[in-house]
C-alpha positions in Angstrom: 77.6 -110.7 -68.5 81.5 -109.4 -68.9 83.3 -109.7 -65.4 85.6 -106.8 -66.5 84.4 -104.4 -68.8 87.3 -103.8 -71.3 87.7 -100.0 -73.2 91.0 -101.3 -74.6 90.2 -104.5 -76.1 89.8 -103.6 -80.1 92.3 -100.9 -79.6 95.9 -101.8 -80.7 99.2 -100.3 -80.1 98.8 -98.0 -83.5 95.7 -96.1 -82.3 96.6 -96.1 -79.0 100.6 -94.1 -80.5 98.1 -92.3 -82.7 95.9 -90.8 -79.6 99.3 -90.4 -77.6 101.0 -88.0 -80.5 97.7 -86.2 -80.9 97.6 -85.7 -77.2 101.6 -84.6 -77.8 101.4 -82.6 -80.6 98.2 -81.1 -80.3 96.2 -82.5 -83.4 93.0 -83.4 -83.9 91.8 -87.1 -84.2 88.4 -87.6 -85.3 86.1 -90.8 -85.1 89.6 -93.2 -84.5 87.7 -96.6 -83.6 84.8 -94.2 -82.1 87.6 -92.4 -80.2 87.3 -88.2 -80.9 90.2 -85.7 -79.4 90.4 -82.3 -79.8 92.6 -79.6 -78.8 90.3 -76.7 -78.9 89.3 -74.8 -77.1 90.9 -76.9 -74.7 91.7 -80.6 -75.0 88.7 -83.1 -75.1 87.8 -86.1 -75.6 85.3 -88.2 -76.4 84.6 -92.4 -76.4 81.9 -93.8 -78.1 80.9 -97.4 -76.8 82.9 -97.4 -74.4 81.5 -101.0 -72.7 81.2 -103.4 -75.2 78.6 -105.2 -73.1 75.3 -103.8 -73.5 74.1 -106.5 -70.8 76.5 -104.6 -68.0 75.5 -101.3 -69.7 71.7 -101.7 -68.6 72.6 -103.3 -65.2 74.6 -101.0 -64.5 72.1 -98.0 -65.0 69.3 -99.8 -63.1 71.6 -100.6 -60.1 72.2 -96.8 -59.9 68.4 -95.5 -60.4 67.1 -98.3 -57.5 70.0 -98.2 -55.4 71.6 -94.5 -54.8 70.3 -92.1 -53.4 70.1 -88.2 -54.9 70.3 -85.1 -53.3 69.0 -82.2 -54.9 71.8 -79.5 -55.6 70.3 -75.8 -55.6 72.0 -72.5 -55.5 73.2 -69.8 -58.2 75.4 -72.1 -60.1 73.6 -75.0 -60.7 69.7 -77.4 -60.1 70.1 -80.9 -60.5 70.5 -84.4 -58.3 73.8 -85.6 -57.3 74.8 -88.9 -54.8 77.7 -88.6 -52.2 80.6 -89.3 -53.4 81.1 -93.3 -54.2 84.5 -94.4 -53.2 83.2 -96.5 -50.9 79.8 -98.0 -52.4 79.4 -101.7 -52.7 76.9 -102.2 -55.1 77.7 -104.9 -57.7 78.0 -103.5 -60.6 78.9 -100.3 -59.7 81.9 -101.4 -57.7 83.4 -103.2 -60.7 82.7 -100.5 -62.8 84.6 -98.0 -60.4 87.7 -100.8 -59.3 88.2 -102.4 -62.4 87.5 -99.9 -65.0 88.4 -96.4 -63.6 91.1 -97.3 -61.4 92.1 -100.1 -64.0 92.2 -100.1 -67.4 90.6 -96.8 -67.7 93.4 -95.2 -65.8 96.3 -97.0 -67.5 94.5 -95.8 -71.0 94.7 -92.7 -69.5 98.5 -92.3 -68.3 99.3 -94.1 -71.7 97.3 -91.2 -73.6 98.2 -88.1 -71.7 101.7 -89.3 -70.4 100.0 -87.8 -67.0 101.3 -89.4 -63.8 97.7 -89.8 -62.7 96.9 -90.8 -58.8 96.0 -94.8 -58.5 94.6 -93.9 -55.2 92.7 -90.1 -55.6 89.4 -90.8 -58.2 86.5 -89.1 -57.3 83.5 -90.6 -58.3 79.6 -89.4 -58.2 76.4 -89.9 -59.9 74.0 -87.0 -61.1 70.4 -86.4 -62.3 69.3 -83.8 -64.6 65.8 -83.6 -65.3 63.4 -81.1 -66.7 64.9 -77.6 -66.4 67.8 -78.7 -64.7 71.6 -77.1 -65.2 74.9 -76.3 -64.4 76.2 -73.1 -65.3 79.5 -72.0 -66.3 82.8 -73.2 -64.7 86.1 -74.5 -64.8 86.5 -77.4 -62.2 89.8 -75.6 -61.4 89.3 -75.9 -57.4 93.1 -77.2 -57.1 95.2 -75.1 -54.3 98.0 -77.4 -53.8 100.3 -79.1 -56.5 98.3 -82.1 -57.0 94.2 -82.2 -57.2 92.0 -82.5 -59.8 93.6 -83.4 -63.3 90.9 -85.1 -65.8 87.4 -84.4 -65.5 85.0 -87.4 -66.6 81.7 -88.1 -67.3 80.1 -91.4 -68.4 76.7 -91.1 -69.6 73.9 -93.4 -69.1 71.1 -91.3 -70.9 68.1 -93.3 -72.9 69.2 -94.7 -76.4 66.5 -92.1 -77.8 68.1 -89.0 -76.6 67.9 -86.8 -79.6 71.1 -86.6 -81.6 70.2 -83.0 -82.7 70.7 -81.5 -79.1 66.9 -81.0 -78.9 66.9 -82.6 -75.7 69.4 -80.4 -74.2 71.7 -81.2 -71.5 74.5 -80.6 -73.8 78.2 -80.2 -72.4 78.9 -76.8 -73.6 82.8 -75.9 -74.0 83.8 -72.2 -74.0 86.3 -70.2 -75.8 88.4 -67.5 -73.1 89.7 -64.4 -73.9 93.3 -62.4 -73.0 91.8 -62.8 -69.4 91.1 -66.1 -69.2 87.3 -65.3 -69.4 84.5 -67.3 -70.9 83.6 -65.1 -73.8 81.9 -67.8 -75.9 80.2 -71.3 -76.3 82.0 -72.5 -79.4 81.4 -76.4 -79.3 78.4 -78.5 -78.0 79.1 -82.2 -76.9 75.7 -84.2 -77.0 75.3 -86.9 -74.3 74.9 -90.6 -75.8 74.3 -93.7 -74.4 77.7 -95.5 -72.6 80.1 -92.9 -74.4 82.6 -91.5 -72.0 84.0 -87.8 -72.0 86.9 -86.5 -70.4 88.7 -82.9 -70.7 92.0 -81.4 -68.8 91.1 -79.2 -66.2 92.7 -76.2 -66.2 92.2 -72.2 -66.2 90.6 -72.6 -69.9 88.1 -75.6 -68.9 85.3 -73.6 -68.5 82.4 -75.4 -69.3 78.5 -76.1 -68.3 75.7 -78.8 -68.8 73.0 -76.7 -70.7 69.4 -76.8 -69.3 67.6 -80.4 -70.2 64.6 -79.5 -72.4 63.3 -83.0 -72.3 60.1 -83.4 -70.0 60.5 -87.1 -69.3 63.8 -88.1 -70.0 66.8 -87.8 -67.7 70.3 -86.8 -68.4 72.3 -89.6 -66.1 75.9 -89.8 -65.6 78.7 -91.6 -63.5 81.3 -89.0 -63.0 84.3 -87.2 -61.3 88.1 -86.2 -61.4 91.4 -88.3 -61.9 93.7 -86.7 -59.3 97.4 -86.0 -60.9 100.3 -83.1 -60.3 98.2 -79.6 -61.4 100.1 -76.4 -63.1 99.5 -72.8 -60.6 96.6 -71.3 -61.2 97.1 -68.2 -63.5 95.7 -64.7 -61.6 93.5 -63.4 -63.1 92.9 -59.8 -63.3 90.4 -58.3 -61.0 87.2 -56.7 -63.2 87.3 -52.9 -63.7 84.7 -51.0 -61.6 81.7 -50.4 -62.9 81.2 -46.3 -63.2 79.0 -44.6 -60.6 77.4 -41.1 -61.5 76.0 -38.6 -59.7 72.2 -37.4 -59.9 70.1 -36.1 -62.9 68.1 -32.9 -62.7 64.6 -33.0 -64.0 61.4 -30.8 -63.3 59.4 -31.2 -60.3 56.5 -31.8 -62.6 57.8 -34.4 -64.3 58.4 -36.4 -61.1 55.1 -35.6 -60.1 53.9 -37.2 -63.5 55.2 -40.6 -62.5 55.1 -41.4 -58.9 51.6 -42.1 -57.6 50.2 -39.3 -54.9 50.4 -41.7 -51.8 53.9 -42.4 -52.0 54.7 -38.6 -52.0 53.2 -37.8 -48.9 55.9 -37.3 -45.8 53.5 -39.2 -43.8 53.5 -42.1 -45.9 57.4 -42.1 -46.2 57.5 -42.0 -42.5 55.3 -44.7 -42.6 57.7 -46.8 -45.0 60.5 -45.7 -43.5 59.8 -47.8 -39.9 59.2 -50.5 -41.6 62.0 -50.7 -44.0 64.1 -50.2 -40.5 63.0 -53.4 -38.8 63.9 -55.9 -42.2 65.9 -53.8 -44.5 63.6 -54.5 -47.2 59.9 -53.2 -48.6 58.2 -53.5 -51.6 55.8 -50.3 -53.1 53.0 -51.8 -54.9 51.3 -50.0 -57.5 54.6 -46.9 -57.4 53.8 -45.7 -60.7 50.9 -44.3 -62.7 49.4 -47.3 -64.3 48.9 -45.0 -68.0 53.1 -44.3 -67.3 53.7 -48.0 -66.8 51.9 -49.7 -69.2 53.3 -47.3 -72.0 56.9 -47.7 -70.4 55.8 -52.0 -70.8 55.0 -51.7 -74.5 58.0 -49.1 -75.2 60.9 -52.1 -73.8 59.6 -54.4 -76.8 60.8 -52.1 -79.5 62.9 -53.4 -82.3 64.6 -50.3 -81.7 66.4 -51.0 -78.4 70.4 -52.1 -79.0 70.6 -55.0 -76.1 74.4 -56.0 -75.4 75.1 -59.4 -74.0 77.1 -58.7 -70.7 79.3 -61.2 -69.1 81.7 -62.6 -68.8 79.9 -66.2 -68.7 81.3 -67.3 -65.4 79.8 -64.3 -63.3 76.4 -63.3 -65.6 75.1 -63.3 -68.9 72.1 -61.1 -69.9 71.6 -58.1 -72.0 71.2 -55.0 -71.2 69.9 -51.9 -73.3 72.4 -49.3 -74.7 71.0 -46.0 -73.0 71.2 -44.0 -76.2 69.2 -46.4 -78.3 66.2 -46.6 -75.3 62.5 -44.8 -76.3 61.7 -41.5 -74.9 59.8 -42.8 -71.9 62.3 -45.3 -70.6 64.9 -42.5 -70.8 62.5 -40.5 -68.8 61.6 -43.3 -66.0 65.4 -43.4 -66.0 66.2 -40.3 -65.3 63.3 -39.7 -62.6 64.9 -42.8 -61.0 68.2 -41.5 -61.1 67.1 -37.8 -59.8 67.8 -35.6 -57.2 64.0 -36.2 -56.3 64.3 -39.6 -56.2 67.6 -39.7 -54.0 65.7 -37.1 -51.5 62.4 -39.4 -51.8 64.4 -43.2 -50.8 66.4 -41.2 -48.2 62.9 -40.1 -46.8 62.0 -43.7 -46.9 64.8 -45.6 -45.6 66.4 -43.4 -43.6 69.8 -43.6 -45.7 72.2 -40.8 -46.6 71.1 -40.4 -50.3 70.6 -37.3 -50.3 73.0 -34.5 -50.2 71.5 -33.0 -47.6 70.5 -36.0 -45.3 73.5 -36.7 -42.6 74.8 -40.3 -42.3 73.2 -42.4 -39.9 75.8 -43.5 -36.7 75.6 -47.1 -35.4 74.8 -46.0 -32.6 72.1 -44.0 -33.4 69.7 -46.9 -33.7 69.3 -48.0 -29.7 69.4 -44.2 -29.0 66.3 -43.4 -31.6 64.0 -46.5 -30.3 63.5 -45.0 -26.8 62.2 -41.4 -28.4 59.5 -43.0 -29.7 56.2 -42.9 -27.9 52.9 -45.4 -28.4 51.5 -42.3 -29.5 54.2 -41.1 -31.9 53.5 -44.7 -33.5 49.8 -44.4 -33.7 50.5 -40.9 -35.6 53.0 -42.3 -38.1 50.5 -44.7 -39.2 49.5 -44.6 -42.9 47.0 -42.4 -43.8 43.3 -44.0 -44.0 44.8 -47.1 -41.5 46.2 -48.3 -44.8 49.4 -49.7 -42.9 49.4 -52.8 -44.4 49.6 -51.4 -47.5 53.4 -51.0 -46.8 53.5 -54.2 -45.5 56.2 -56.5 -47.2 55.6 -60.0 -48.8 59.3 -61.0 -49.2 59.7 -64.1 -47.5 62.7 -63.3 -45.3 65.1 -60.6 -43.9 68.2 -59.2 -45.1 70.6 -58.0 -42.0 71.1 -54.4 -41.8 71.3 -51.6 -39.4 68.1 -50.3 -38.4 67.3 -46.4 -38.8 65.1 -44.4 -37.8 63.6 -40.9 -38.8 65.7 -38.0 -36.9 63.6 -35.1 -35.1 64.5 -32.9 -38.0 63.1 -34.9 -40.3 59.9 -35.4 -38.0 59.3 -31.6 -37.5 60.0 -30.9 -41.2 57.0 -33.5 -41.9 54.9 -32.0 -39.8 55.6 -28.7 -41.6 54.8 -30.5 -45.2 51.9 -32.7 -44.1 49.4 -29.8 -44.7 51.3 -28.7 -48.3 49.2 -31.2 -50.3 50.9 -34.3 -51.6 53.8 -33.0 -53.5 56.8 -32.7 -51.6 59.1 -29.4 -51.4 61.8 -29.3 -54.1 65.5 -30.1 -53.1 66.4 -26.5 -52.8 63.5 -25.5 -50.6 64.0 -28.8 -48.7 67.6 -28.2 -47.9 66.6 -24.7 -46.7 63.9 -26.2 -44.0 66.4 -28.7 -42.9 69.0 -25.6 -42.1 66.3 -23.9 -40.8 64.9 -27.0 -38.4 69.1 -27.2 -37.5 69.7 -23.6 -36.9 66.4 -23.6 -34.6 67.8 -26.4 -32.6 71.4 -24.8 -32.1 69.5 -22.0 -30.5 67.4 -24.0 -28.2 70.8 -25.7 -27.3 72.9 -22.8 -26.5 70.0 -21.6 -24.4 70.3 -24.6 -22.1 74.2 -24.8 -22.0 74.2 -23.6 -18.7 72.4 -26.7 -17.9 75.2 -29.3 -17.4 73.4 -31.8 -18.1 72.4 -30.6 -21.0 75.7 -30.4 -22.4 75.9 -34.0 -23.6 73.2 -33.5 -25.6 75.1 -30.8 -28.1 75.4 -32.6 -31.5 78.9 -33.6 -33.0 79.3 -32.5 -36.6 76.8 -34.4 -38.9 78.7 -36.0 -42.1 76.5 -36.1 -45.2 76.8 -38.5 -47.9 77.8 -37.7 -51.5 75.3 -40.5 -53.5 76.0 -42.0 -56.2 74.7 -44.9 -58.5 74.6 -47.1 -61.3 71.7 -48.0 -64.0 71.3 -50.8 -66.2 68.3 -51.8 -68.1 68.3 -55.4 -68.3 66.1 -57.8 -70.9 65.9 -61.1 -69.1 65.6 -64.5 -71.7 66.2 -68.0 -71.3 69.4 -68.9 -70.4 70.4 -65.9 -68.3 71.4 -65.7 -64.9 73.7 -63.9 -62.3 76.5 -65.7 -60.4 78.0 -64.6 -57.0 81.1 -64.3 -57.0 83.5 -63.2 -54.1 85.7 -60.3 -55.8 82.9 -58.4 -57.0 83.4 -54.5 -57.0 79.8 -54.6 -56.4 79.5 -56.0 -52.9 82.4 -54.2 -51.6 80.3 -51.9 -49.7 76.8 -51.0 -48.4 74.2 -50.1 -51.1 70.5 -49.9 -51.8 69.4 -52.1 -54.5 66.1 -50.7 -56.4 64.5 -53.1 -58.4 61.6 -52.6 -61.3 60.0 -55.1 -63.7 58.3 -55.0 -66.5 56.3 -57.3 -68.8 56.0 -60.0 -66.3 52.6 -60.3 -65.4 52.1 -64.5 -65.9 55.5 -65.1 -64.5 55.6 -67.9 -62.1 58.8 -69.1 -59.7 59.2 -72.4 -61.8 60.6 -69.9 -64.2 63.4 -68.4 -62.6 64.8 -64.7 -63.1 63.9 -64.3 -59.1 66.7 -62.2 -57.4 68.1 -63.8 -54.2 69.6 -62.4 -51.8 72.2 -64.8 -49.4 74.2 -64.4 -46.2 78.6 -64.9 -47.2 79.4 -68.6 -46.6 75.5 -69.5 -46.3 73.7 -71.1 -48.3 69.8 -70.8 -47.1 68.3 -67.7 -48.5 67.8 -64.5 -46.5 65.2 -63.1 -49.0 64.2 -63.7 -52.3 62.6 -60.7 -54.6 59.9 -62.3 -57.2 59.2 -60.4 -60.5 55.6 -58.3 -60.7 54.1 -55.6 -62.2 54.4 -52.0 -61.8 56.1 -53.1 -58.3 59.5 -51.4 -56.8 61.4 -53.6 -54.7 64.1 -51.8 -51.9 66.2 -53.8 -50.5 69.5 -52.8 -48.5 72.6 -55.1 -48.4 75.5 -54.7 -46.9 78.8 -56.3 -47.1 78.1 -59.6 -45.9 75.3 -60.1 -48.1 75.1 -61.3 -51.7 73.1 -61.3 -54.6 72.3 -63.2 -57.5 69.4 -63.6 -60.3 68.0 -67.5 -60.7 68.8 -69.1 -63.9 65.9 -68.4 -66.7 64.7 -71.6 -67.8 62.7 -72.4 -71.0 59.3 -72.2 -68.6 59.2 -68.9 -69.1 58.5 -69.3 -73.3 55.6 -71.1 -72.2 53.3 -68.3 -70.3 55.2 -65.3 -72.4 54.7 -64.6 -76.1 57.9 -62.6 -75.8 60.3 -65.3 -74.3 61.4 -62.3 -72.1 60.8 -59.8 -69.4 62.4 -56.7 -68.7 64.1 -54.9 -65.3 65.6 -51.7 -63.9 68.0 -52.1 -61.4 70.1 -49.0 -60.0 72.3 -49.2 -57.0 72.8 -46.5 -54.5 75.4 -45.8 -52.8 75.3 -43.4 -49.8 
């Protein structure tokens, strides 16, 4: 067995000038002694062979596989294993292969190559496991804050000699073109993992890169790797994304409102009913919200040829598609529009208590303690669900997202009792904002009747504000590959909204899949709630500005149990 595993050995002074002038000049060098470097779209390189001992090679691999240990590595941006970091690990092998080699003759190759004056002291090193379905999504390494961090990014791969050559097995480093922003706009070269070949890239604002999702069931993508520490350039700025456009409700016809939400969910009871319990957790779930003839036809409409999906990204914050509205089928413009209604805003205020509604007043912070004590055991036995069906409201997401708890006002609770014996179809808007001046004007009168009363007094209401809703719809078609990032300078989470989710064509879908939405405390990392795809299911939930969101990676699982490859969402955002 080699004592000192030697990179430079069958390299003279000629190749290594060559690889210093490409480095200089920006050229490309392909295959020189098994040594590739490129310069687009930023500057790579790769090392085949890199350990002329194939003895060492295989020790070295099973030294790391019995020896370190893994920790799995979960979030939004990536699933795989990865060790501690290994500055300090004695293991026999493993040592030499870090003291010799990286901080010897790997770094002097290096400093020769680059003309970098590269830290002899800084060299973070790590292991990582990709298996089945693992990934990293896109990135750019480009952490650095002061004037001297992370410089070279390396991986040495120790993947089976029969990883496929073709990129069938995945776990490929993808490299990414930017644009005039410095965005990810496109994957434009692959780099395959091979057995003891050594890659290495500058990091910079360009570096964006990702390890693509391993497709191989029993193989695993294994790697030593980490950063050479050297003087960094300033981070460019980049510019902040433009706002994505809010509009202001649709009209439609009471009838065809009717036509799609099912009777039980129209009754002011039944809101009420909602409406406490999306108050304690933020969150609900409506089973069964549509008529199943409207849903199933709405199902079978999203897989037309006909629909004009647009990728949307850029890579480092999302990629999916989403539909371009003018090119939807009839019924998935209507669903859309109903959605998007002044119905629909008067319906969620009704069930959550928010200010989306024109005529529905903001809710105060302090109107929450001051609400629980007008309730009565009573008053909560007669705001059950009709037929004892309370549990039919009941939620099944796992946990709770933080929020302020609201209940209904006394307005709203007379005007129900007023509706209750109208049928199931609520009043229209118009007729609606009538009763609630008419419920106001009744209780001005019954307070300046008592204003001789001083204690009474207190209890004369300060000018109600009301909300002016707005919202934003996208249609999304969800494929392997996709994903949402969180990222902290998102106009989206800016301010308190009510996410409505809706899914379609997902009825084998399974969490080893992905596409679950998650929702996340800032600077947390356990999960407050997760939202799972199902059928003809809407899912409410109400974030504010200390909570985040992002949709799980969509692995190739889902290819498997749908013919399709894909399922479909509606996802609007209200904002009060």
């Amino acid at each position: 067995m080699s004592e000192s595993p030697n990179l430079l050995r069958n390299f003279d002074n000629f190749i290594i000038n060559q690889l210093k002038e490409s480095y200089k000049t920006k050229s490309d060098i392909t295959n020189l002694k098994g040594v590739s470097l490129f310069h687009e779209p930023f500057t790579h390189c790769v090392i085949n062979d890199l350990v002329s001992d194939s003895n060492f090679v295989n020790d070295l691999n099973a030294e790391i596989v019995a020896k370190l240990k893994y920790h799995e590595k979960n979030n939004d941006l990536y699933k795989f294993h990865q060790t501690k970091d290994l500055g300090k690990n004695k293991s026999k092998h493993l040592s030499q292969f870090r003291d010799q080699f990286l901080y010897g003759q790997f770094l002097d190759f290096l400093k020769q190559m680059t003309d970098i004056d590269l830290s002899s002291t800084k060299i973070d090193v790590t292991s990582s496991k990709y298996e089945h379905t693992d990934y990293l999504l896109c990135h750019d390494d480009n952490i650095n804050k002061d004037l001297h961090g992370r410089r070279i990014a390396f991986i040495y791969y120790l993947v089976p000699d029969d990883w496929n050559s073709d990129g069938s097995d995945g776990g490929n480093l993808d490299l990414f073109s930017v644009n005039d922003k410095l965005e990810p706009i496109d994957i434009v070269k692959s780099l395959i993992p091979k057995r003891n070949s050594l890659a290495f890239f500058e990091v910079s604002d360009r570096s964006f890169h990702q390890v693509a999702e391993v497709l191989a069931k029993n193989k695993t993508r294994l790697s030593i790797n980490g950063w050479f520490h050297g003087p960094v350039n300033p981070k460019a700025v980049r510019k902040a994304e433009i706002p994505q456009e809010l509009s202001s409700y649709q009209d439609v016809e009471p009838d065809q409102f009717f036509d799609w939400i099912t009777e039980k969910y129209l009754k002011p009871i039944n809101q009420t009913g909602i409406q406490m319990k999306f108050s304690s957790s933020s969150e609900i779930k409506l089973d069964k919200i549509f008529h199943n003839l409207k849903y199933e036809q709405t199902s079978k409409e999203l897989e037309s040829e006909n629909i004009k999906w647009i990728r949307k990204g850029p890579y480092n914050r999302r990629n999916y598609e989403i539909a371009d509205p003018e090119s939807l089928p009839d019924i998935v413009k209507e669903l859309s529009k109903v959605l998007t209604s002044d119905f629909m805003g008067l319906t969620l205020s009704n069930m959550t208590g928010l200010a989306l509604h024109a005529s529905v007043p903001k809710n105060k912070p302090d109107d929450d303690d001051n609400d629980e004590d007008d309730y009565s055991d009573e008053e909560d036995e007669e705001n059950e669900c009709e037929n004892g069906e309370d549990d039919e409201f009941e939620s099944d997401f796992e946990s709770e997202v933080n929020a302020n708890d609201v209940e209904p006002s006394e307005n709203k609770r007379k005007l129900e009792q007023e509706e209750e014996n109208d049928g199931s179809k609520p009043c229209s808007s118009s007729s609606l904002n009538k009763k609630l001046k008419s419920t106001e004007s009744e209780q001005e009168v019954e307070n300046t009747d008592t204003q001789t009363n001083s204690e009474n007094v207190k209890n004369i209401e300060e000018p109600k504000e009301y909300g002016n809703p707005k919202f934003h719809c996208e249609v999304r078609r969800w494929k392997q590959g996709e994903y949402t990032l969180i990222t902290d300078d998102d106009d989206d989470i800016k301010k308190e909204a009510l996410d409505l989710m809706l899914f379609f064509g997902c009825k084998n879908w399974s969490i080893n899949c992905g596409g679950n939405i998650s929702y996340i405390a800032r600077d947390e990392d356990s999960e407050l709630l997760t939202v799972n795809p199902e059928e003809n299911c809407m899912a409410l939930v109400y974030r504010d500005t200390e909570t985040l969101r992002f949709t799980k990676f969509v692995n190739s699982e889902l290819n498997k149990i749908n013919s399709n490859g894909c399922f479909y969402e509606i996802y609007i955002v209200y904002y009060e």
